[in-house]
C-alpha positions as CSV (number, residue, x, y, z in Angstrom):
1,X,0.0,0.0,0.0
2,X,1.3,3.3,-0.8
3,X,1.9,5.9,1.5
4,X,-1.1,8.2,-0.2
5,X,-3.4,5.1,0.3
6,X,-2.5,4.6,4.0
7,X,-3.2,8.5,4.8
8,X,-6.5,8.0,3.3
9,X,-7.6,5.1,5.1
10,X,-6.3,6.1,8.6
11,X,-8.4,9.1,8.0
12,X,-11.0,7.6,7.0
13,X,-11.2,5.5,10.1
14,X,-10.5,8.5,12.6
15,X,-13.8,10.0,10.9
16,X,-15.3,6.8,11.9
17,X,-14.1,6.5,15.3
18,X,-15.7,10.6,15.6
19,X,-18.4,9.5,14.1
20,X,-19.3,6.7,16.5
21,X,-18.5,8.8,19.5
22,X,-20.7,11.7,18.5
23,X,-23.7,9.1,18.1
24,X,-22.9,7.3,21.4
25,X,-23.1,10.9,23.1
26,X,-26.5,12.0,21.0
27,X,-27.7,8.5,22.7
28,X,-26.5,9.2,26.4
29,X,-28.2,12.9,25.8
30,X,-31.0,11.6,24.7
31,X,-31.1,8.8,27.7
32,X,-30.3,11.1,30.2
33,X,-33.4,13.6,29.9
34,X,-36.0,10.4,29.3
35,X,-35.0,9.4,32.8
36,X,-34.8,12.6,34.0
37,X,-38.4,13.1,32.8
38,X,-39.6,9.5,33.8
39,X,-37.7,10.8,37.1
40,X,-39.6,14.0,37.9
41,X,-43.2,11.7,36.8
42,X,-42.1,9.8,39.5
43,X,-41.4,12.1,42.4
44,X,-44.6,13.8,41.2
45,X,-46.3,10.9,42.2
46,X,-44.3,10.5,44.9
47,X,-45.2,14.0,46.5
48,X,-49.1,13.6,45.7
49,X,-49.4,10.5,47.6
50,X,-47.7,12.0,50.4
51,X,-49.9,15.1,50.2
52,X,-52.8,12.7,49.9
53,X,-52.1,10.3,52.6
54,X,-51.3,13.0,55.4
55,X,-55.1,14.7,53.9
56,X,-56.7,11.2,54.7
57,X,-54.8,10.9,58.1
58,X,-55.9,14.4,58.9
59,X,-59.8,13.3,57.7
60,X,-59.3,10.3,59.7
61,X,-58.1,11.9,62.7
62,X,-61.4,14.3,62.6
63,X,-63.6,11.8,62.1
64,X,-62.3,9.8,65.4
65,X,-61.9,13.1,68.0
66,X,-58.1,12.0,67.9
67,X,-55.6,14.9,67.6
68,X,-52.0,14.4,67.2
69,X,-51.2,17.9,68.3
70,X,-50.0,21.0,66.4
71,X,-47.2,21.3,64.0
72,X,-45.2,24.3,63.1
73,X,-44.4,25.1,59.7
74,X,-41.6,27.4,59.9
75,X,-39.8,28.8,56.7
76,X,-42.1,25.9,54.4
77,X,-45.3,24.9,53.3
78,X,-47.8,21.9,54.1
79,X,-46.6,20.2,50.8
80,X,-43.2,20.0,51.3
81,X,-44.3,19.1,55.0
82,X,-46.4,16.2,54.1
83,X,-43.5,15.1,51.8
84,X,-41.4,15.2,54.9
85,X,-43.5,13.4,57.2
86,X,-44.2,10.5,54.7
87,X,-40.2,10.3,54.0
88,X,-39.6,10.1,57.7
89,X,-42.6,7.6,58.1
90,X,-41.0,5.4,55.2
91,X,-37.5,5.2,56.0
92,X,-38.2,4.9,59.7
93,X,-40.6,2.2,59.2
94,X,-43.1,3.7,61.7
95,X,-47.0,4.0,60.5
96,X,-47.3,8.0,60.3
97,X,-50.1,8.0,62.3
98,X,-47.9,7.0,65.2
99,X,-45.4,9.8,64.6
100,X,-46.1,12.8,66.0
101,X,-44.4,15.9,64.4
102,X,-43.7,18.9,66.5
103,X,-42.1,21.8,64.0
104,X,-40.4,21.5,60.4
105,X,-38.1,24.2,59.8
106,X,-36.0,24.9,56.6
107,X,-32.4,24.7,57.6
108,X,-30.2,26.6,54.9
């Protein structure tokens, strides 16, 4: 092979190598924002459960005179409080309605 036909081909195969490496990082793009999306669906869920579990606890709680006390919301909202309380129930293993939550405060 002359030395003409070897510069072509070993530029034609560093083209290819490019090639391939800018299709493999179009796919890990394009992978990591599906999951990212099918991520955010999730915690979506995630949250409305919580915010609908600690609204049936509270509904519960009416309906049999039973009152776990007050909470304090400091520096937050009942949302991200409810999201709270259902993480802390979950990982702790306790039911939540045998937790009783005193204050949540932001920490920054």
């Amino acid at each position: 092979m002359s030395m003409l036909g070897s510069l072509v081909v070993s530029l034609f195969m560093m083209a290819l190598v490019f090639v391939v490496l800018s299709i493999l990082c179009a796919m890990v793009i394009i992978l990591s924002k599906v999951l990212a999306l099918v991520g955010n669906k999730g915690k979506q869920t995630v949250a409305d459960n919580s915010v609908s579990m600690v609204t049936k606890l509270n509904e519960s709680t009416k309906e049999s005179n039973f009152s776990t006390g007050e909470l304090k919301l400091i520096g937050t909202d009942e949302k991200t409080a409810a999201i709270i309380m259902a993480i802390v129930s979950h990982e702790s293993k306790i039911p939540l309605s045998s937790l009783i939550f005193k204050s949540i405060k932001v920490v920054e």
